[in-house]
MDAnalysis code that builds the backbone (N, CA, C; Angstrom):
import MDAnalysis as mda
import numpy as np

u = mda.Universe.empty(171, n_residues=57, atom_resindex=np.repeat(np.arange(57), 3), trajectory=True)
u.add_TopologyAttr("name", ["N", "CA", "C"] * 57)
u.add_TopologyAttr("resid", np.arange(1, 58))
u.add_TopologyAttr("resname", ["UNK", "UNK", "UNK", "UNK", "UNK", "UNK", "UNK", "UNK", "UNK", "UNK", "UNK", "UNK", "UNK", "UNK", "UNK", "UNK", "UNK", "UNK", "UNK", "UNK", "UNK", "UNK", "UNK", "UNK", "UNK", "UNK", "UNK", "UNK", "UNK", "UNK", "UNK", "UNK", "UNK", "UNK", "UNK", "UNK", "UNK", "UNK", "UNK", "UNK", "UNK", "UNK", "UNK", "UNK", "UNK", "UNK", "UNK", "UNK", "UNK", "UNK", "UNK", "UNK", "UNK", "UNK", "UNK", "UNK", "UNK"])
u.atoms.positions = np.array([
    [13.982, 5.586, 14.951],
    [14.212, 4.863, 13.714],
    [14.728, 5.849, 12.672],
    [15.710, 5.002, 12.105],
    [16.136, 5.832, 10.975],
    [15.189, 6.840, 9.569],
    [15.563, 7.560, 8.909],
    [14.299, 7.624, 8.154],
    [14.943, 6.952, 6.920],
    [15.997, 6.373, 6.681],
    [15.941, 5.322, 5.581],
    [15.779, 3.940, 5.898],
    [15.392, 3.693, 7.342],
    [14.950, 2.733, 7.835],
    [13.770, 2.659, 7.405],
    [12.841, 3.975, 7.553],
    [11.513, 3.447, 7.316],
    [11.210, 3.778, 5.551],
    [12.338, 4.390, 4.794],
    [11.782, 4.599, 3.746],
    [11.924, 2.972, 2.844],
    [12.855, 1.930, 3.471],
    [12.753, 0.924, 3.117],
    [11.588, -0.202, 3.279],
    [11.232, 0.150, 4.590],
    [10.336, -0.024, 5.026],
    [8.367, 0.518, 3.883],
    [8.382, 1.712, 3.419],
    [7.495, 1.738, 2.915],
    [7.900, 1.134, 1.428],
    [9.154, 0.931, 0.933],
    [9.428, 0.243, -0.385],
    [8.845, -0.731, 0.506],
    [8.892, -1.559, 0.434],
    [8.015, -2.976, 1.242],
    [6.535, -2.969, 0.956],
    [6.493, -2.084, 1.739],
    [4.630, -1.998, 1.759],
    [4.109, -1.853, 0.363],
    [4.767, -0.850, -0.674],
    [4.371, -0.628, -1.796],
    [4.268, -1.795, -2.937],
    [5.684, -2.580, -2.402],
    [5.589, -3.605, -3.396],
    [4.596, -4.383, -2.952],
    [4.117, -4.716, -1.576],
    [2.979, -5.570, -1.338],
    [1.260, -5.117, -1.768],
    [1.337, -3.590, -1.989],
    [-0.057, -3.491, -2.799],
    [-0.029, -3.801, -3.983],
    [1.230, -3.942, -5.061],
    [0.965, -5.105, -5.888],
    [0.226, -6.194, -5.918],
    [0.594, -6.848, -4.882],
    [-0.150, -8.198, -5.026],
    [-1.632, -7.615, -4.398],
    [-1.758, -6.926, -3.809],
    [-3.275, -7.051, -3.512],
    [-4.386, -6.114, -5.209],
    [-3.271, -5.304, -5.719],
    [-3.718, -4.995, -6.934],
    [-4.413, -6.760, -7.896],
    [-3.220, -7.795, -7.948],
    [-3.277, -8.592, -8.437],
    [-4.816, -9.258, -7.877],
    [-4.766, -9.205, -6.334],
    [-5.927, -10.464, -5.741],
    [-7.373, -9.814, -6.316],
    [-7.427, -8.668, -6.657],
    [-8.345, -8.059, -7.317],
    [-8.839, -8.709, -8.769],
    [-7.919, -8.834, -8.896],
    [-8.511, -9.157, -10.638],
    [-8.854, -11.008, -10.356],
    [-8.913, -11.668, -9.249],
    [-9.230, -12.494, -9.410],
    [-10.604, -12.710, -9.419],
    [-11.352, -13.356, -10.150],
    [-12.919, -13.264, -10.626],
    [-13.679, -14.333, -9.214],
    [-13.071, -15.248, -8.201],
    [-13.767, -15.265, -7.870],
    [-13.624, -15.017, -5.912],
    [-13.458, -13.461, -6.015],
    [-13.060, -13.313, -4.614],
    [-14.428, -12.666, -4.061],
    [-15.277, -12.779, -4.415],
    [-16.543, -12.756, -3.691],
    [-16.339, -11.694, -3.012],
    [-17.047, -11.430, -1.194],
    [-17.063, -10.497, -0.637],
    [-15.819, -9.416, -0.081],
    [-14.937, -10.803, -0.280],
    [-13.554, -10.366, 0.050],
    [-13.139, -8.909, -0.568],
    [-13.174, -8.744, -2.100],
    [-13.490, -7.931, -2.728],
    [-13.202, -6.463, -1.974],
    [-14.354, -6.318, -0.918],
    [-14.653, -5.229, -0.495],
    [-13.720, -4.609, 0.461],
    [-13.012, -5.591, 1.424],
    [-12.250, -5.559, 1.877],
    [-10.624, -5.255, 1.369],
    [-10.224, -6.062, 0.500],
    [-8.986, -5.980, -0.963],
    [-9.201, -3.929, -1.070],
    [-10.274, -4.107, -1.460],
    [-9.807, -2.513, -1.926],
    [-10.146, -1.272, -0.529],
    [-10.701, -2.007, 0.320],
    [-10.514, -0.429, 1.383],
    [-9.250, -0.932, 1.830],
    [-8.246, -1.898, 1.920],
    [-7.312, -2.023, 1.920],
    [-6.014, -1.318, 1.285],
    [-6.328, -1.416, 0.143],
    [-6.167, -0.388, -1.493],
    [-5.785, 1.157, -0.918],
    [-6.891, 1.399, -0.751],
    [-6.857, 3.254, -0.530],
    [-6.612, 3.300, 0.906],
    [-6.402, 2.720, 1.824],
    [-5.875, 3.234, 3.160],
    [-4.299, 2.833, 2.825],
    [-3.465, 2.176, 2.641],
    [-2.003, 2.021, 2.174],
    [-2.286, 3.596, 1.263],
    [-2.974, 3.793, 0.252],
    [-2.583, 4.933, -0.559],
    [-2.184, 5.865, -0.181],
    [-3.352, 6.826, 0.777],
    [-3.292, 7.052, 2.039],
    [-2.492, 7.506, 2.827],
    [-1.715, 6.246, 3.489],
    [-0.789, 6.079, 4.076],
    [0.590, 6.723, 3.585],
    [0.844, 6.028, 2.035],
    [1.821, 6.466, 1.294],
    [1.518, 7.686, 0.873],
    [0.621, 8.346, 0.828],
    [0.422, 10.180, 0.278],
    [1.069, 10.687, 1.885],
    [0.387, 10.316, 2.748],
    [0.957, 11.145, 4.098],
    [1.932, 11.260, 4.497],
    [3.333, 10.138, 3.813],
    [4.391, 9.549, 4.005],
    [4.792, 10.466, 3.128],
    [4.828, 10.544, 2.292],
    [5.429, 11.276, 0.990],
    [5.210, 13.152, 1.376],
    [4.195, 13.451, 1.817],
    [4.024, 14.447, 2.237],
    [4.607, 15.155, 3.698],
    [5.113, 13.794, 4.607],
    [6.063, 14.088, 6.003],
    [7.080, 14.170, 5.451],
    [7.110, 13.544, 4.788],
    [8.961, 13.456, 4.301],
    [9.102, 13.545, 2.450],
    [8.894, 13.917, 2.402],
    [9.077, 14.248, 0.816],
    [10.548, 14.322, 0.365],
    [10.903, 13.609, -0.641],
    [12.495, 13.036, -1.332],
    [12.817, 14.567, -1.603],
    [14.245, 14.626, -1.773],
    [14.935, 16.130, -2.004],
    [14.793, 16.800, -1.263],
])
């Protein structure tokens, strides 16, 4: 795979922890909650290790 294949590819992913930023602030996501955010920091994670294999410039 290309690596601007996958750097499009993590634009993707990034814009989708948006919305899970968003499902957070909803007041009534109960246990889910817990799940939403180890969700959160493993994408982070993901994107630090990404950024650190391949780092822009």
């Amino acid at each position: 795979m290309e690596l601007q294949a996958i750097r499009d590819r993590i634009a993707t992913i990034q814009s989708k922890r948006e919305s899970l930023i968003r499902l957070l602030e909803q007041p009534d996501l109960g246990t889910l909650r817990i799940d939403v955010n180890q969700a959160i920091e493993e994408m982070d994670d993901l994107l630090e290790e990404f950024d650190r294999t391949f780092p822009v410039g």
